[in-house]
N, C-alpha and C positions, 0 to 999 in steps of 0.2 A: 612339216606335214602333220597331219591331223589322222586319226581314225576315220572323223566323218570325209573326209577328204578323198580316201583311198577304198572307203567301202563297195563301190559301183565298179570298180575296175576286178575289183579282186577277188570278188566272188565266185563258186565253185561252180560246174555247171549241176543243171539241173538235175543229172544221171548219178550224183553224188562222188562221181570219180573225181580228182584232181590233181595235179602234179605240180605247179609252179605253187611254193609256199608263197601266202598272203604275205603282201606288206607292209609290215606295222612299222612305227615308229618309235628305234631304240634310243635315246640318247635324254640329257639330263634337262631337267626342268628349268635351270637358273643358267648364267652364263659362265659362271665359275664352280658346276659340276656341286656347289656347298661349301667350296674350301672356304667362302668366310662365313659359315655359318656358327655361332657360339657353341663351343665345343658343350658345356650344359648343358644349354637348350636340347641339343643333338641328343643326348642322353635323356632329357626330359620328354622329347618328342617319341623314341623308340621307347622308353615304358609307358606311355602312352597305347601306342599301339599294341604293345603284347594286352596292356591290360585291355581295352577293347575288342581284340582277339579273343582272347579267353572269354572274356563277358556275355559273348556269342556264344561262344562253344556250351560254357555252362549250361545257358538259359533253353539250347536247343535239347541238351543230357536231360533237362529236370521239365522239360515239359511235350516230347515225343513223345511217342505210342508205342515203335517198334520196336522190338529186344535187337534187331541190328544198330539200330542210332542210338536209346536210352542205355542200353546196359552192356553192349560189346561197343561200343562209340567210334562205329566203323563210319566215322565224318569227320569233315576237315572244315576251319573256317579257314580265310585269308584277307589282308587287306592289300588293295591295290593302288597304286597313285592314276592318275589319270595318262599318263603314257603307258598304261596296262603292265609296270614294272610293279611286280613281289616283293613288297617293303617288310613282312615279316619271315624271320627263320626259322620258327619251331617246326614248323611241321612242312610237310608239303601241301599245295592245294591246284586247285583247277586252274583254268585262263580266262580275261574275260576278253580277251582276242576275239570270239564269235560273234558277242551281245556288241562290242562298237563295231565290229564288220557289219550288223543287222541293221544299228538305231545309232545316228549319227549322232554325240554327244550332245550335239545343240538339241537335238530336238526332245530331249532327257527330260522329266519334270520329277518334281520331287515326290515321292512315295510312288513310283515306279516302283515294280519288281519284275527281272525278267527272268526265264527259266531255260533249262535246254537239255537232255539226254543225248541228243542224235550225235554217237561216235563218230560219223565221215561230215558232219558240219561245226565240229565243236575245236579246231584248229592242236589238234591232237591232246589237248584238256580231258576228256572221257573217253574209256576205256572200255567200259561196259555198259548197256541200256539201263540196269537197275542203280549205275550212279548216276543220281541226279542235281542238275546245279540249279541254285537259285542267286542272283546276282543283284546289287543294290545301288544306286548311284549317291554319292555324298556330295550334297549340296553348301557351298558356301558364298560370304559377300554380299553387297549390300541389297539390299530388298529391289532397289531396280536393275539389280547386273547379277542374281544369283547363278553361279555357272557349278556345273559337275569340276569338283579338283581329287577327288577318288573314288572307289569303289572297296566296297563290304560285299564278301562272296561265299558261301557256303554249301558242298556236295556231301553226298554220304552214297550206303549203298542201300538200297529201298527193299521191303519184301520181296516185292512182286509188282512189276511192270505189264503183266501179260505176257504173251509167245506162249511157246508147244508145250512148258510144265510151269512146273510153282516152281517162283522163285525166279523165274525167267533165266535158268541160265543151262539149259540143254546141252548136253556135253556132247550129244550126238546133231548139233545144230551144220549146215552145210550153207546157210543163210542167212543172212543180218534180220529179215524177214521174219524168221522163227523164232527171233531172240525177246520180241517186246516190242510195244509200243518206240516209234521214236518220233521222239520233237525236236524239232529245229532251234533255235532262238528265237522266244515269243515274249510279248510283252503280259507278265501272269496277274500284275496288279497295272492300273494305269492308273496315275496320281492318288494312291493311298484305295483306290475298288476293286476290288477283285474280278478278274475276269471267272464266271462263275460255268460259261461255258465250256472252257479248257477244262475247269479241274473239273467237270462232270465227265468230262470222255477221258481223262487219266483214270479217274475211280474206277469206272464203269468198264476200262480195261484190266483192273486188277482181281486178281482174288482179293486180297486183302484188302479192299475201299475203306474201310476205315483208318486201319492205321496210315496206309496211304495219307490221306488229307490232312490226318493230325500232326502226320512227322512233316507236311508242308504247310500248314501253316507255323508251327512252332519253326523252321527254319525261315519264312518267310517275314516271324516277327521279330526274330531274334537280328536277323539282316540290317531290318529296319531302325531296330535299335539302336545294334553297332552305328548304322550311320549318322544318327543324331549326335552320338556319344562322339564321332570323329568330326564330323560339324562344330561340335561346341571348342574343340583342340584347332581350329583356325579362326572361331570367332574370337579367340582369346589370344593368339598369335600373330594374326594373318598372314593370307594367303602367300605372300613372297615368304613368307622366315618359316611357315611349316613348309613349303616345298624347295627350299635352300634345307631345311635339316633331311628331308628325303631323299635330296642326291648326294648327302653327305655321310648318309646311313648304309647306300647302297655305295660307296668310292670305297668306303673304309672297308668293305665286304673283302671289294674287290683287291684292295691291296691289301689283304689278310693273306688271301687263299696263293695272291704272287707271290707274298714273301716265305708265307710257313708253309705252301703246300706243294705250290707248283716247282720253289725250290729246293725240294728233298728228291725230286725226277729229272734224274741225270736228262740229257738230248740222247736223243735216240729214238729207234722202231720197236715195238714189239707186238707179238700176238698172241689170243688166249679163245679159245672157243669152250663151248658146253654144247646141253641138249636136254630138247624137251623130248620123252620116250614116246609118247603118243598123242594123237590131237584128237581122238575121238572118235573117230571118223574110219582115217583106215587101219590097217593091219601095224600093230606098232613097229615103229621105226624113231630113227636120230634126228629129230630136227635141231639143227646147227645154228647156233646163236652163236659169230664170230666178231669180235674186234681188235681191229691194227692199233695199236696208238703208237700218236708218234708226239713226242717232245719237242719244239722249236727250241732254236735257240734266240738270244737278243738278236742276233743278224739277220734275222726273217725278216723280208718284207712286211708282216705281217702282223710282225711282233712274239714274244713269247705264249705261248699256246700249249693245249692236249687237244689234238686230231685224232677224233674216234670214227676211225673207218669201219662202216659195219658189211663191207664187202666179204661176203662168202656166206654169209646171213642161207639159212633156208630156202627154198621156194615158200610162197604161199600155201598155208597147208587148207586143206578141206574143209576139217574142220575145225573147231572155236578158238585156236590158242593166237591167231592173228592178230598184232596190237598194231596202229595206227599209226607208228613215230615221227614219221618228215614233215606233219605237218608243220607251219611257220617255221624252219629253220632247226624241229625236232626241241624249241622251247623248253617244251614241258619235258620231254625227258632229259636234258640238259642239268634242270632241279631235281627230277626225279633220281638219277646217277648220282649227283654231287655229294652226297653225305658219305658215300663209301670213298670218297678222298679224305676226310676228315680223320681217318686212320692211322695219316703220315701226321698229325698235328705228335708238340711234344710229350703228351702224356693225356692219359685219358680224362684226365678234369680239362686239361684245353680243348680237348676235342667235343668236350661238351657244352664248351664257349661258341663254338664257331658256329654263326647263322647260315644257314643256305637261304637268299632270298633273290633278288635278281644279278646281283651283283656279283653272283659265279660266273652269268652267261657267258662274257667277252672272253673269259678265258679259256672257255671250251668250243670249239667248231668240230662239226655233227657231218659225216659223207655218206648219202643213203644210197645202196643198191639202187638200181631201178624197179620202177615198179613192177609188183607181182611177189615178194618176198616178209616175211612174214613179219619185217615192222615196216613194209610197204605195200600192205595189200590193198587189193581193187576192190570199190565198193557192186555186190553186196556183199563179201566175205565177214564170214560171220566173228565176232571178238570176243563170247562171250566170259574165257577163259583164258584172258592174255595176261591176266596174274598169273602164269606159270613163267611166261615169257619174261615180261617184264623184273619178277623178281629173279628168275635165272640172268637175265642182264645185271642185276645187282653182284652176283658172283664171278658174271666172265670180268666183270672191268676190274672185281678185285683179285682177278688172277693176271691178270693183263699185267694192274699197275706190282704187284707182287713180283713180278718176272724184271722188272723194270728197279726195281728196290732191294734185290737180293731178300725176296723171303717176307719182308717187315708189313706183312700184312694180314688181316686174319685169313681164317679158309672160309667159305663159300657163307654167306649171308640170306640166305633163303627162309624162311622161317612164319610158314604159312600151311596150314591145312582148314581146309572146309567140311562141314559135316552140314546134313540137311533131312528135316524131318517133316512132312505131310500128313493129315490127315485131319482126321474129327476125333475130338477129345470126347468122354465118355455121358458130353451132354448132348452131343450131335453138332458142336462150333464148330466149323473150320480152323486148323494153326498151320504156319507155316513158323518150323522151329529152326533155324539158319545160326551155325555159330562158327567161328573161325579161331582154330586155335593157336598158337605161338609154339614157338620149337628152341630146340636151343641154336645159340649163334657158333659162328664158327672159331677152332680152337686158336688164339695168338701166338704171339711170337716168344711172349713174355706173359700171358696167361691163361688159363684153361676159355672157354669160352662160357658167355653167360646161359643161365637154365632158364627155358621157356620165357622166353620175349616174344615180343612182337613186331612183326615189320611195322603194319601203320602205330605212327606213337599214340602212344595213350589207351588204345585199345585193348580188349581182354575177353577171357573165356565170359561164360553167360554165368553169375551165380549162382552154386545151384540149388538152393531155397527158392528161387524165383522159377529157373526150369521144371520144380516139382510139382508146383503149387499152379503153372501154368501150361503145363504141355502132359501128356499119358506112356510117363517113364518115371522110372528113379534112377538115381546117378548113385552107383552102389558105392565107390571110392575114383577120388580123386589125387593122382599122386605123380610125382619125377617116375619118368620112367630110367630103373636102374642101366647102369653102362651104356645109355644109347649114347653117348657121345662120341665113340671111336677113340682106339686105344692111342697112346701117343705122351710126348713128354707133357704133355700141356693138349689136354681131353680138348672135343666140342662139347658144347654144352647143352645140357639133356632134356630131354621132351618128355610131355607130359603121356602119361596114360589114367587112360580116364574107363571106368569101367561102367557100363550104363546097361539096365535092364529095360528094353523094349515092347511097348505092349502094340508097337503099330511098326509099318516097316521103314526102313530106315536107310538108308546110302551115305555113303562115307565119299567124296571126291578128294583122292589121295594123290600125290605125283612127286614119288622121287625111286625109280628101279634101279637098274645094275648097272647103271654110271655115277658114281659116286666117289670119287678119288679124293682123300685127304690131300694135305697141302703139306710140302718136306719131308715125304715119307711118312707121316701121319694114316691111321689106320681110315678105311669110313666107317661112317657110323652107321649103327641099325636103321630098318627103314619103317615107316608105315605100316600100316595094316588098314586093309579096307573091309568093311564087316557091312552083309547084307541078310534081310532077315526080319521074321516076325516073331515075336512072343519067346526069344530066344533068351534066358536067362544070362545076363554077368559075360555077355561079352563085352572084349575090350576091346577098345580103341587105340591108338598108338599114334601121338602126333612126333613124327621121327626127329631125334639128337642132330646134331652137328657135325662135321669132319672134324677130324683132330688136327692140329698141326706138333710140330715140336723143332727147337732150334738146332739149327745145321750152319755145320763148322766151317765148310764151301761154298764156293760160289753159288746164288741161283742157277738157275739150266732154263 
């Protein structure tokens, strides 16, 4: 079965609500999954693609517009095979699950570009309206039989998409409505043209039209690029021995994560919940992000497995913090989760070997509440703030699988703050100054945690030579904020504080309060601080440390 095959059935209805996941097609390109593929080749084809990967990434860094995409490089590329399988592991990325749900592959032509925002049509791949994907199809074979054999994909997080403030992301949002512009899956280039009428009514919805256009075209040329550059890697191979080295890149994944990951997790149940303190909306309270996991064993009909029940999960809350997960089978958060196993690998240089690219999925099965629950919410529930949610899941599963390892895991993984600035700079321009800063990680088993990282890779604070020279502040010092790690044998690792004099007003969207538990007795760490405010001299910021953990002599509990 095919994408173009399954796309007319599977479609969502028109109310945007859905419940039965689309059916895509999981399984390997050749008949023998790659095992005779030339183990070289295998090796020559995966640097291949990282380098193609990268090639993209660069070209969208060094020729965008917005200090989101060029200089905090809040964007992901990715390449995909043509069964919509994640052949690279660096980083995480989108789905293109939507665009073959939309445009049957046959009917694909070369220099196509398709794009999409819309969270409740994008098969849980987008999270918020300001990420935006643009998708590219990779042509190969001979001049009379040229077919799609993959896909070059790249999203980031945009200024400004429109809705009720700058920056489209309304923390007091009650509606998908209020959040932005959204588009569905649309064809944005057809055979190398630009469709000139869509990007006039995205501009036209932004504050920011300019940088708007520029950060897609440069993502829409860099796409294009990549896909030539992956083109020329099957005209020089072909098609059967590049797509025999692609289910042999994704098996070897697979039996990676059987043998070093999924084997260090005894059989067994266990459960780990957290909370997001408030969704914006109403009076603060606990929204409960819970999951069961449970361990098969080889006697499973089933086979061996992690079953992540997320039964006890929240209601739906009001407002923004709702993230989308059951779509396809919960896919994308499936990769999303998977790097917080990599933890159990034997040492941290291994752990920095292992790829997450499709070849986790099989070993992980996804059990969603029903709908109405806040990684199943009903459209139009607004998302615009489900990075709290989502990176709080990064924490519960690694207390889950902690509980399940006696301890051998860090504390809570979280390590994200937003800062956002508005106004007219002192020539009368509009700016919209958006940065996201890195926190420290949570403290090990065996060592302190690391100082100011970042969740998405690669990403980082704004320079602040560039913030000076481009927005109406100065950044008076930038520095580790002292002890915020939380006391313990082995500290979390410390966040930054940044001190910034204000000449316009300013919001901080902050989110960690008085749930905070170290991991073994470990202390929590400091939190946050949210500073609101005009013309206010040297205050600070504070993007909050880490729990601590420290080694204990006893069983886990």
């Amino acid at each position: 079965m095919t994408p173009a095959t399954t796309a007319a059935t599977d479609r969502p209805a028109d109310t945007g609500s859905r419940r039965a996941p689309t059916a895509f097609p999981f399984g390997p390109l050749t008949d023998d999954a790659g095992a005779s593929a030339d183990p070289v080749l295998v090796e020559i084809v995966q640097g291949s693609l990282t380098s193609v990967e990268s090639e993209v990434e660069t070209a969208i860094a060094r020729t965008s517009r917005s200090p989101m995409i060029r200089d905090a490089h809040d964007f992901r590329a990715g390449i995909h095979d043509r069964r919509l399988r994640k052949l690279t592991g660096r980083s995480y990325s989108a789905l293109v699950h939507p665009i073959a749900r939309e445009f049957p592959l046959d009917q694909m032509r070369e220099g196509d570009v398709f794009f999409h925002n819309d969270v409740y049509r994008s098969e849980g791949g987008i999270g918020h309206l300001p990420d935006l994907c643009v998708t590219v199809p990779v042509f190969a074979g001979p001049a009379e039989d040229r077919r799609v054999v993959a896909f070059v994909q790249a999203f980031g997080h945009h200024d400004d998409i429109g809705g009720a403030v700058p920056g489209s992301m309304p923390s007091n949002a009650t509606s998908v409505f209020e959040e932005g512009l959204m588009v569905p899956p649309i064809r944005l280039w057809d055979a190398g043209v630009p469709n000139r009428a869509a990007l006039a009514i995205m501009t036209r919805n932004s504050r920011m039209p300019d940088s708007l256009a520029a950060d897609l075209d440069a993502e829409c040329s860099a796409c294009l690029m990549g896909a030539r550059r992956l083109g020329e890697l099957f005209d020089r191979y072909g098609i059967d021995t590049v797509e025999s080295c692609f289910d042999a890149i994704i098996s070897r994944t697979t039996e990676t994560y059987r043998r070093e990951i999924l084997g260090r997790i005894p059989v067994g149940t266990w459960t780990w919940e957290d909370y997001a303190e408030h969704d914006g909306v109403d009076e603060p309270r606990l929204h409960a992000q819970r999951i069961t996991l449970t361990r098969t064993g080889p006697d499973d009909p089933d086979g061996e497995r992690l079953i992540l029940d997320f039964a006890g999960t929240s209601p739906q809350a009001k407002g923004p913090i709702n993230h989308c997960g059951d779509y396809s089978d919960g896919v994308f958060l499936k990769k999303w989760l998977a790097p917080i196993l990599r933890n159990l690998a034997d040492s941290p240089e291994r752990m920095a070997e292992l790829d997450v690219n499709e070849g986790v999925v099989p070993l992980i099965e996804m059990r969603f509440p029903p709908p109405g629950t806040l990684l199943t919410p009903v459209f139009p529930a607004p998302t615009n703030a489900r990075t709290f949610v989502i990176l709080r899941l990064l924490g519960v599963l690694a207390g889950v699988v902690a509980k399940a390892v006696d301890g051998r895991m860090p504390a809570d993984q979280e390590t994200i703050r937003y800062t956002g600035v508005y106004g007219e700079d002192l020539e009368g321009r509009p700016y919209l100054m958006r940065e996201v800063l890195g926190g420290g990680s949570g403290g090990r088993y065996y060592a302190d945690g690391e100082d100011t990282i970042h969740v998405v890779p690669d990403s980082r604070n704004l320079p602040t030579e560039f913030t000076e020279a481009r927005f109406p502040f100065r950044v008076e010092s930038l520095s580790l904020a002292t002890d915020s790690g939380g006391a313990g044998e082995f500290r979390g690792g410390l966040g930054y504080e940044k001190h910034v004099r204000m000449h316009q007003g300013c919001a901080l969207h902050v989110d960690r309060g008085p749930v905070d538990p170290g991991l073994l007795g470990g202390r929590r760490r400091e939190g946050g601080a949210a500073v609101r405010g005009r013309d206010r001299p040297g205050r600070a910021a504070r993007a909050g440390g880490r729990r601590a953990g420290r080694r204990r002599a006893g069983p886990g509990r």
